[in-house]
mmCIF file of the N, C-alpha and C atoms, coordinates in Angstrom:
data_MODEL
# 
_entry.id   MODEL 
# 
loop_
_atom_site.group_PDB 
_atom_site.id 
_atom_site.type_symbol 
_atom_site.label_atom_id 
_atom_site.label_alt_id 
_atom_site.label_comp_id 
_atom_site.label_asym_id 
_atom_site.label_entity_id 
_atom_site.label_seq_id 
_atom_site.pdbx_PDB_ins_code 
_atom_site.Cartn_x 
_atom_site.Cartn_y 
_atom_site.Cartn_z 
_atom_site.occupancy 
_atom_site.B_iso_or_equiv 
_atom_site.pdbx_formal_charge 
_atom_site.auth_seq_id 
_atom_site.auth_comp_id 
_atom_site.auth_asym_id 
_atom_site.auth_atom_id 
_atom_site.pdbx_PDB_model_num 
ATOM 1   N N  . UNK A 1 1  ? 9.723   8.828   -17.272 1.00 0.00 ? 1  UNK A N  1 
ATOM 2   C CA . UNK A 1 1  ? 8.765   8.448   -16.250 1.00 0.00 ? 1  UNK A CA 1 
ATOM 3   C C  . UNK A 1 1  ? 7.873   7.309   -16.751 1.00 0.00 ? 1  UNK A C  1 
ATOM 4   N N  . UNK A 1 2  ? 7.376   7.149   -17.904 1.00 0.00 ? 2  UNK A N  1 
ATOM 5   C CA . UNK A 1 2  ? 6.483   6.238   -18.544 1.00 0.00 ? 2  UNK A CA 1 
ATOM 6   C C  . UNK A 1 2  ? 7.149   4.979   -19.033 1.00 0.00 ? 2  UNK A C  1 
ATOM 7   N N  . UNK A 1 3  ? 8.472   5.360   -19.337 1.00 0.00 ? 3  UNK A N  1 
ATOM 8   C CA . UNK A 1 3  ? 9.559   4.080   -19.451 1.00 0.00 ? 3  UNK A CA 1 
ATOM 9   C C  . UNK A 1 3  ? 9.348   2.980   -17.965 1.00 0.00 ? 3  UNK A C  1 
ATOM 10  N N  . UNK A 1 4  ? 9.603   4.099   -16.982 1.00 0.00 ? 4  UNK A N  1 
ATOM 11  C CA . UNK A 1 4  ? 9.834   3.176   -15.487 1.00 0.00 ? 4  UNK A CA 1 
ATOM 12  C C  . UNK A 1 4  ? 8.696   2.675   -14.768 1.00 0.00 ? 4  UNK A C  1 
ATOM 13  N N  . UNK A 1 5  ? 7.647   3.589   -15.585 1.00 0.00 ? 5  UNK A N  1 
ATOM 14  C CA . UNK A 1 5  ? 6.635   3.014   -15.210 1.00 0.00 ? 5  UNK A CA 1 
ATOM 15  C C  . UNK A 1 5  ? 6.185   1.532   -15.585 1.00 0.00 ? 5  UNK A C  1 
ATOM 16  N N  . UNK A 1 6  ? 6.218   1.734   -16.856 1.00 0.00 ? 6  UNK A N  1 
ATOM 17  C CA . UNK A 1 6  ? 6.197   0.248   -17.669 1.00 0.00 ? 6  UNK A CA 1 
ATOM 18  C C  . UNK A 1 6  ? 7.206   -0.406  -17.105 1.00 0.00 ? 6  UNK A C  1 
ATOM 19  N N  . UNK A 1 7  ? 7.960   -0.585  -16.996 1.00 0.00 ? 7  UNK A N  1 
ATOM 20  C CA . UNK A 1 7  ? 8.996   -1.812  -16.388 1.00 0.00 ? 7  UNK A CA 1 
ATOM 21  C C  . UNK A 1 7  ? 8.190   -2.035  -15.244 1.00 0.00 ? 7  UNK A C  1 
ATOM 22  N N  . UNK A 1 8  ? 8.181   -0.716  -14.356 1.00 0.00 ? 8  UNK A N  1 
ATOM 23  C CA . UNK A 1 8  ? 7.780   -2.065  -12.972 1.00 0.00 ? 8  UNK A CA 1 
ATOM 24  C C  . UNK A 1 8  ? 6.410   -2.690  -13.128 1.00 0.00 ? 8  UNK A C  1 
ATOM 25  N N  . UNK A 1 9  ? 5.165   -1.957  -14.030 1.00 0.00 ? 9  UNK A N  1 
ATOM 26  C CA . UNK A 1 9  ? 4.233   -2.824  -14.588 1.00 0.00 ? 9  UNK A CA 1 
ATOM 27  C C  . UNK A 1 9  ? 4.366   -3.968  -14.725 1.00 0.00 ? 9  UNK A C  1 
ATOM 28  N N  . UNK A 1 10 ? 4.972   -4.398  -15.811 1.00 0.00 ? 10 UNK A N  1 
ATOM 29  C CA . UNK A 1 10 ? 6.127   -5.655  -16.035 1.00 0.00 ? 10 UNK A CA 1 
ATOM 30  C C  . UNK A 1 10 ? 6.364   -6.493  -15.124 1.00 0.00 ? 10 UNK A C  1 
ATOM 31  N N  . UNK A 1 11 ? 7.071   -5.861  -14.295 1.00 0.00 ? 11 UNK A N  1 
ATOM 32  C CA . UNK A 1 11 ? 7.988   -6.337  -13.471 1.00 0.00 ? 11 UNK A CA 1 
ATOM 33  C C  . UNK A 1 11 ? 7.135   -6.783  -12.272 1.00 0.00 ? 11 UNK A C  1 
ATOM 34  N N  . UNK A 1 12 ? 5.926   -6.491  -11.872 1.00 0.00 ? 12 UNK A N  1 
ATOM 35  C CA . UNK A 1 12 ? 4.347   -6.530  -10.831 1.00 0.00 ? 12 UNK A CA 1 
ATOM 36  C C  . UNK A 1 12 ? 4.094   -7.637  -11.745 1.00 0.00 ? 12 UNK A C  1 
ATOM 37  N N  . UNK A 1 13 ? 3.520   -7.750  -13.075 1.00 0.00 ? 13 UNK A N  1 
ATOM 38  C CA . UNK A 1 13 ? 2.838   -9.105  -13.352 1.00 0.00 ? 13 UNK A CA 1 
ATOM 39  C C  . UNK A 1 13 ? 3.319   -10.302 -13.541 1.00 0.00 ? 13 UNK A C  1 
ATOM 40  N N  . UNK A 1 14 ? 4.832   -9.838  -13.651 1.00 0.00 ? 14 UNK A N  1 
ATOM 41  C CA . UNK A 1 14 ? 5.460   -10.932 -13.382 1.00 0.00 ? 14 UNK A CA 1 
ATOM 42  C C  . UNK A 1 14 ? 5.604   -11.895 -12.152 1.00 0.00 ? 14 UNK A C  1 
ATOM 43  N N  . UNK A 1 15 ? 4.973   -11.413 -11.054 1.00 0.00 ? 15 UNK A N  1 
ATOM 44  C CA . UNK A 1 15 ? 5.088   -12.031 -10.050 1.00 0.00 ? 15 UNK A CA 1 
ATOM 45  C C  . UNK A 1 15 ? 3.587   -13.111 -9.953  1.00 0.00 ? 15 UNK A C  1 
ATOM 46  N N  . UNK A 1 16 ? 3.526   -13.861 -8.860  1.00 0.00 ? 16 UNK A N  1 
ATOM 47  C CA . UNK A 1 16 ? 2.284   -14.614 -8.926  1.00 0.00 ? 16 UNK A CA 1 
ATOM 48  C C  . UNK A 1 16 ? 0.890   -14.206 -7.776  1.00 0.00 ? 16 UNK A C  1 
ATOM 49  N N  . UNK A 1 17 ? -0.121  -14.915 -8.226  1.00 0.00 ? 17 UNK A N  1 
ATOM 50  C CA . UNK A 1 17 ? -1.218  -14.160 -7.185  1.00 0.00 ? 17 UNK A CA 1 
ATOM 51  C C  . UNK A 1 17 ? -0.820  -13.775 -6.100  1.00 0.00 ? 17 UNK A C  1 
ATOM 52  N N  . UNK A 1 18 ? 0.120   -14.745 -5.135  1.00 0.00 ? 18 UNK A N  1 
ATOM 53  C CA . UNK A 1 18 ? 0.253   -14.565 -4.019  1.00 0.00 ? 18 UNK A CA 1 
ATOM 54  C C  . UNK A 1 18 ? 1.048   -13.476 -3.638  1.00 0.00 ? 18 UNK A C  1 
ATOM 55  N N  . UNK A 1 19 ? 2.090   -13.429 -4.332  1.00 0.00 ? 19 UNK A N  1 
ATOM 56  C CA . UNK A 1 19 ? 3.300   -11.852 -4.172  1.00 0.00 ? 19 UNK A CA 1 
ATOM 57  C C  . UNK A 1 19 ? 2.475   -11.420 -4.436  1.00 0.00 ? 19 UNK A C  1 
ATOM 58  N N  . UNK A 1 20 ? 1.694   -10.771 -5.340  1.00 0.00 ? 20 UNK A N  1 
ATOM 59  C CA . UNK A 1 20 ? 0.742   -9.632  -5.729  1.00 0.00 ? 20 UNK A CA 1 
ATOM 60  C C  . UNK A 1 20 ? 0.321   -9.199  -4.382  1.00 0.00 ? 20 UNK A C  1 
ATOM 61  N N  . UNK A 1 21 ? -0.125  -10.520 -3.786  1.00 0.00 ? 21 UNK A N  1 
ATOM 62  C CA . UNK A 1 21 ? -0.881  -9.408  -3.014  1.00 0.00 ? 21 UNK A CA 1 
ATOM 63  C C  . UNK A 1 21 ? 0.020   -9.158  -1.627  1.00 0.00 ? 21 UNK A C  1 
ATOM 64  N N  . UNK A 1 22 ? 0.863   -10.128 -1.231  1.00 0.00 ? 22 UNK A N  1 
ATOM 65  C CA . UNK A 1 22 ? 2.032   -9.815  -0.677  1.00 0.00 ? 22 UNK A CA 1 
ATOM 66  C C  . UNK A 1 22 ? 2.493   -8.141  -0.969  1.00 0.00 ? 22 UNK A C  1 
ATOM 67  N N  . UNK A 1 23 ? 2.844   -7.981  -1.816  1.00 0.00 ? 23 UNK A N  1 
ATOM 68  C CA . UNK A 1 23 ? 3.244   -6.381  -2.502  1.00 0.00 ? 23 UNK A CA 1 
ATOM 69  C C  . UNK A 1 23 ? 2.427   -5.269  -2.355  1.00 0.00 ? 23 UNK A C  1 
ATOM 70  N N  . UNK A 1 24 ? 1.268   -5.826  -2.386  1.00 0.00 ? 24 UNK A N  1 
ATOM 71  C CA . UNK A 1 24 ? 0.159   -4.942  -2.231  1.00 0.00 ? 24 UNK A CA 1 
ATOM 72  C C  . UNK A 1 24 ? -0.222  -4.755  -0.816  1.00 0.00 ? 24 UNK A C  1 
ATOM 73  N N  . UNK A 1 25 ? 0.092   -5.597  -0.093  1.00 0.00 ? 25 UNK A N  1 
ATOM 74  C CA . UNK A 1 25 ? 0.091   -5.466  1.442   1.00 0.00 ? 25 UNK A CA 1 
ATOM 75  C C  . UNK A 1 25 ? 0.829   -4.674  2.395   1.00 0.00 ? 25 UNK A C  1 
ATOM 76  N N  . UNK A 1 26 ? 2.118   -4.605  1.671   1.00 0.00 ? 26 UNK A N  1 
ATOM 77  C CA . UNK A 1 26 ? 3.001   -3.962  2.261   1.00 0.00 ? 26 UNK A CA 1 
ATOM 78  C C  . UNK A 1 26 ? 3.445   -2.425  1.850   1.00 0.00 ? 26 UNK A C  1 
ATOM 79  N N  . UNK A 1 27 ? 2.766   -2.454  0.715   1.00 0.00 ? 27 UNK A N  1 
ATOM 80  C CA . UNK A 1 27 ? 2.845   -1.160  0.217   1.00 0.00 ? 27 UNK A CA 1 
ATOM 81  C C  . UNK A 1 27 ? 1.232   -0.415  1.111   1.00 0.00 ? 27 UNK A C  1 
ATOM 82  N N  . UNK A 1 28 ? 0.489   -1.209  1.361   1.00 0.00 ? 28 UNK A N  1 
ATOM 83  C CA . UNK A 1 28 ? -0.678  -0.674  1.900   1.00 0.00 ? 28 UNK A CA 1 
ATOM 84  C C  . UNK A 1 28 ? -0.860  -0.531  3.681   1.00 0.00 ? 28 UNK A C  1 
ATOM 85  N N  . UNK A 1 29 ? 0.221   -1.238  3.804   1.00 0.00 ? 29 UNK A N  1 
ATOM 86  C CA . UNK A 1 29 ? 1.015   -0.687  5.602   1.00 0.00 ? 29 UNK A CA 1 
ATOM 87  C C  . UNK A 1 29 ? 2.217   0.667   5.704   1.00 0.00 ? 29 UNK A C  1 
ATOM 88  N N  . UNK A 1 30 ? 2.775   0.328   4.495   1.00 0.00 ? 30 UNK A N  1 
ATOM 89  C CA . UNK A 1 30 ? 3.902   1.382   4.917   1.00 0.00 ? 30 UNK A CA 1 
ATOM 90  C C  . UNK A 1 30 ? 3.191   2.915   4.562   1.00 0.00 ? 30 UNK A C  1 
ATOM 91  N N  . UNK A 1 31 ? 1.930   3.141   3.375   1.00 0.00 ? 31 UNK A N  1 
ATOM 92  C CA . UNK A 1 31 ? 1.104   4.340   3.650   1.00 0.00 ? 31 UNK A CA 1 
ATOM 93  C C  . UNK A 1 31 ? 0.948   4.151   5.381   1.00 0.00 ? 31 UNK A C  1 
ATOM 94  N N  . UNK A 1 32 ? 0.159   3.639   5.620   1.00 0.00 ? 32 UNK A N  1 
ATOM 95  C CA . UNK A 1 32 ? -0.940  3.690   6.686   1.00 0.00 ? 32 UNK A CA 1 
ATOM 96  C C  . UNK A 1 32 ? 0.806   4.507   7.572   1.00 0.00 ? 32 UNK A C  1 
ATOM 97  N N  . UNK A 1 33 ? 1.386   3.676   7.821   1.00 0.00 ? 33 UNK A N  1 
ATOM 98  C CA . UNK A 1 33 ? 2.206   4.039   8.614   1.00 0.00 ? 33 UNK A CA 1 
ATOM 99  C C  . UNK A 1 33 ? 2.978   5.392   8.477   1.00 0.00 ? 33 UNK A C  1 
ATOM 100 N N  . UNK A 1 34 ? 3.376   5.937   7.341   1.00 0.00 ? 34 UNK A N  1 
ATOM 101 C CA . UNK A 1 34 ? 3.304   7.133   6.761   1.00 0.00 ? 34 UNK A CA 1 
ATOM 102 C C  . UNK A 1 34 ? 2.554   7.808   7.362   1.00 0.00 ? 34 UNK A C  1 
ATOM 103 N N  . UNK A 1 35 ? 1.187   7.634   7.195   1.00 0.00 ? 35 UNK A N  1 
ATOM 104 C CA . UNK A 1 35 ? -0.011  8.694   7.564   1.00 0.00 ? 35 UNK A CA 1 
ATOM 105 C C  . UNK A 1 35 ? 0.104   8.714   9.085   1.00 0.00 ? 35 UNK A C  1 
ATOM 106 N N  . UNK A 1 36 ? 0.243   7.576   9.388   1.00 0.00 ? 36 UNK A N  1 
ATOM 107 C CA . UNK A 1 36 ? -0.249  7.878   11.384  1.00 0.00 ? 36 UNK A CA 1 
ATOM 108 C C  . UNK A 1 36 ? 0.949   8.945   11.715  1.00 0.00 ? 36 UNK A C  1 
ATOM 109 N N  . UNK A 1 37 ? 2.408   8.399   11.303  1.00 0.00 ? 37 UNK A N  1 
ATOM 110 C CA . UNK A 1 37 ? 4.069   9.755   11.529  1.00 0.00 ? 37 UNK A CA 1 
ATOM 111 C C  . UNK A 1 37 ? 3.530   10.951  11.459  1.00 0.00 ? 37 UNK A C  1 
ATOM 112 N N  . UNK A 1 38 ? 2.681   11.228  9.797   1.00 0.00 ? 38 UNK A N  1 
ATOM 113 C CA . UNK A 1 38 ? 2.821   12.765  9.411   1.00 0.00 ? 38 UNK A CA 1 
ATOM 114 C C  . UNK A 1 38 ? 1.785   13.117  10.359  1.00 0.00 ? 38 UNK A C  1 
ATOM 115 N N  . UNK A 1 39 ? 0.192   12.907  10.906  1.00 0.00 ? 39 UNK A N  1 
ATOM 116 C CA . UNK A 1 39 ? -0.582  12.793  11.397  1.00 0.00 ? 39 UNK A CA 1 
ATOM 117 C C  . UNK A 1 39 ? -0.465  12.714  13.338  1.00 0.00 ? 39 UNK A C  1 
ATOM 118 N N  . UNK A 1 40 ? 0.454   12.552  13.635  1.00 0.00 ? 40 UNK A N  1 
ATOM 119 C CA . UNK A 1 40 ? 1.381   12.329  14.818  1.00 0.00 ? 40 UNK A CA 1 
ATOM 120 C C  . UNK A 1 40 ? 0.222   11.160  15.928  1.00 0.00 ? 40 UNK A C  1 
ATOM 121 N N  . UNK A 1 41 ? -0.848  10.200  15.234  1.00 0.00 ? 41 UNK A N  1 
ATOM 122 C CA . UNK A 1 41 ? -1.427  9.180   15.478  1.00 0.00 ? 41 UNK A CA 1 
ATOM 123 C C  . UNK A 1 41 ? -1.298  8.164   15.531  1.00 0.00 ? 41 UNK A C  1 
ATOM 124 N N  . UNK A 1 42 ? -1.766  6.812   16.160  1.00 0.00 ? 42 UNK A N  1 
ATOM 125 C CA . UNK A 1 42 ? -1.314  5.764   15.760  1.00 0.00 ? 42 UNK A CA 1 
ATOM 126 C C  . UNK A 1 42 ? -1.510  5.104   14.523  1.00 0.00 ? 42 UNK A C  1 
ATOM 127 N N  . UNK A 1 43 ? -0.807  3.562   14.341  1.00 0.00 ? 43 UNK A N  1 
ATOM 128 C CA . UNK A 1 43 ? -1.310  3.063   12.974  1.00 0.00 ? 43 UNK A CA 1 
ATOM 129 C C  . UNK A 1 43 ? -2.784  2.457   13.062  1.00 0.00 ? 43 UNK A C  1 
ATOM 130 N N  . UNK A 1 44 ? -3.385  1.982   14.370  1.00 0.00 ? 44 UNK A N  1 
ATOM 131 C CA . UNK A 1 44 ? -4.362  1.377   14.319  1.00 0.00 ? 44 UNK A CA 1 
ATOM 132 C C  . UNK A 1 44 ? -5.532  2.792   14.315  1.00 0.00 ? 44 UNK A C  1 
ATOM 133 N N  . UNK A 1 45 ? -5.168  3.409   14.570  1.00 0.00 ? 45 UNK A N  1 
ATOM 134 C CA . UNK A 1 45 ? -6.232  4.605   14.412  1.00 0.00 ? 45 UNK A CA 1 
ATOM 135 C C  . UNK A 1 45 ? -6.414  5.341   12.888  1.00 0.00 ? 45 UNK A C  1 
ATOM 136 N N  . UNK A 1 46 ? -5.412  4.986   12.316  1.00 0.00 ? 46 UNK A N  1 
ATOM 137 C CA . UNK A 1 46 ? -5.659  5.141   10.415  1.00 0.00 ? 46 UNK A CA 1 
ATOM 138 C C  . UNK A 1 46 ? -6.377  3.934   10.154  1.00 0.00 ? 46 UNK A C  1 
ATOM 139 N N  . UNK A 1 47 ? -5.834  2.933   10.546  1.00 0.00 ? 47 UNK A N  1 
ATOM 140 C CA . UNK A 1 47 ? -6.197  1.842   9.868   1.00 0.00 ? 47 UNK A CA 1 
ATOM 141 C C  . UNK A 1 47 ? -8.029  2.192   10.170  1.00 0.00 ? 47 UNK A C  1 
ATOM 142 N N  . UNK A 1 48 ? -8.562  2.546   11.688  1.00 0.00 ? 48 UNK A N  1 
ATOM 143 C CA . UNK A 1 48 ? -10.166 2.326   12.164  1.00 0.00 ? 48 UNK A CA 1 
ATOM 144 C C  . UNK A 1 48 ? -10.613 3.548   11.153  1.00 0.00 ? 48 UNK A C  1 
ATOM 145 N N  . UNK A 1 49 ? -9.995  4.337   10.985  1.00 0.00 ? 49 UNK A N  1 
ATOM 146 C CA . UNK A 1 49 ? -10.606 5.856   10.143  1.00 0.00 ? 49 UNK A CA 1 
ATOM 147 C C  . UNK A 1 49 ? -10.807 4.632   8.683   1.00 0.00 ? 49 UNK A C  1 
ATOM 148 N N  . UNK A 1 50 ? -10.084 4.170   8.348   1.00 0.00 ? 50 UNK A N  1 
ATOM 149 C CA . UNK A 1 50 ? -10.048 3.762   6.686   1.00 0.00 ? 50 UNK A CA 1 
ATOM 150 C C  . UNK A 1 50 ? -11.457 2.612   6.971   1.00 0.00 ? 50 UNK A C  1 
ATOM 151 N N  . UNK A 1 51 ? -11.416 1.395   7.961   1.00 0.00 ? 51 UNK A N  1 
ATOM 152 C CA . UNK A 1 51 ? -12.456 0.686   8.108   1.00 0.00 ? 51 UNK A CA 1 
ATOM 153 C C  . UNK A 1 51 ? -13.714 1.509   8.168   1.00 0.00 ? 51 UNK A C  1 
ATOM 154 N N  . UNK A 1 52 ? -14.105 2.502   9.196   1.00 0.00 ? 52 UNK A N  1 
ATOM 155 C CA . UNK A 1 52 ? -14.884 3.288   8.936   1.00 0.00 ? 52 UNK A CA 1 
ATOM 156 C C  . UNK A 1 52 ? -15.410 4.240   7.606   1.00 0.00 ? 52 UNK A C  1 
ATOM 157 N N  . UNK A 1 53 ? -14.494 4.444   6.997   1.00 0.00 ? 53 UNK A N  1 
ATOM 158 C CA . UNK A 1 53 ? -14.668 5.127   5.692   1.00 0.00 ? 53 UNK A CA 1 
ATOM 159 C C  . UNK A 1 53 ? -15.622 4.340   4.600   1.00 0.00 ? 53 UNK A C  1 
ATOM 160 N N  . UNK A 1 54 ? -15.188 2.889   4.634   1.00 0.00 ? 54 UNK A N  1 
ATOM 161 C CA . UNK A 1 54 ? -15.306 1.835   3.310   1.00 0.00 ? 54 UNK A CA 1 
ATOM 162 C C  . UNK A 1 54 ? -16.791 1.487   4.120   1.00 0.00 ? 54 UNK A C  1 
ATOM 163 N N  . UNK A 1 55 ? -17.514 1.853   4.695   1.00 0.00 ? 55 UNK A N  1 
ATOM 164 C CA . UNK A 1 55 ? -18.889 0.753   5.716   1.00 0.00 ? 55 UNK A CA 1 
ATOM 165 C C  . UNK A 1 55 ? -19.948 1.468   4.565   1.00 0.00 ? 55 UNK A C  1 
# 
Protein backbone atom coordinates (compact mmCIF):
# COMPACT_ATOMS: atom_id res chain seq x y z
CA UNK A 1 0.00 0.00 0.00
CA UNK A 2 2.85 2.55 0.84
CA UNK A 3 4.79 1.34 -2.28
CA UNK A 4 1.61 2.60 -4.49
CA UNK A 5 1.21 5.18 -2.62
CA UNK A 6 4.57 6.64 -3.30
CA UNK A 7 4.48 6.08 -6.96
CA UNK A 8 1.41 7.94 -7.57
CA UNK A 9 2.95 10.71 -5.18
CA UNK A 10 5.59 10.68 -7.78
CA UNK A 11 3.68 10.28 -10.38
CA UNK A 12 1.13 13.76 -9.09
CA UNK A 13 4.40 15.90 -8.92
CA UNK A 14 5.38 15.03 -11.83
CA UNK A 15 2.80 16.75 -13.53
CA UNK A 16 2.69 20.71 -13.84
CA UNK A 17 0.68 23.48 -11.89
CA UNK A 18 -1.91 23.34 -14.26
CA UNK A 19 -2.71 19.34 -14.37
CA UNK A 20 -2.41 19.56 -10.66
CA UNK A 21 -5.07 21.27 -10.44
CA UNK A 22 -6.81 19.85 -13.45
CA UNK A 23 -6.53 16.41 -11.29
CA UNK A 24 -7.60 17.93 -8.41
CA UNK A 25 -10.70 19.14 -10.05
CA UNK A 26 -11.88 16.21 -11.23
CA UNK A 27 -11.22 14.14 -8.52
CA UNK A 28 -13.19 16.89 -6.51
CA UNK A 29 -16.41 16.47 -8.96
CA UNK A 30 -16.47 12.86 -9.21
CA UNK A 31 -16.77 12.88 -4.96
CA UNK A 32 -19.38 15.52 -5.16
CA UNK A 33 -21.05 13.37 -7.67
CA UNK A 34 -20.61 10.22 -5.64
CA UNK A 35 -22.22 11.95 -2.74
CA UNK A 36 -25.35 13.51 -4.51
CA UNK A 37 -25.98 9.13 -6.11
CA UNK A 38 -25.42 7.74 -2.53
CA UNK A 39 -27.46 10.75 -1.01
CA UNK A 40 -30.22 10.34 -3.84
CA UNK A 41 -29.68 14.54 -4.35
CA UNK A 42 -28.48 16.61 -6.81
CA UNK A 43 -24.82 17.62 -7.61
CA UNK A 44 -25.53 21.28 -7.24
CA UNK A 45 -27.11 20.73 -3.90
CA UNK A 46 -23.68 19.05 -2.47
CA UNK A 47 -21.83 21.36 -4.12
CA UNK A 48 -24.38 24.59 -2.05
CA UNK A 49 -24.08 22.30 1.33
CA UNK A 50 -20.03 22.36 0.82
CA UNK A 51 -20.18 26.40 -0.19
CA UNK A 52 -22.19 26.83 2.83
CA UNK A 53 -20.02 24.79 5.09
CA UNK A 54 -16.52 26.75 4.17
CA UNK A 55 -18.48 30.67 4.91
Amino acid sequence: MDKKRKEMKEEFLKLTPLQRIRKLNTVFNHMIALKAKTRGVSEYEIYRRYLEARK
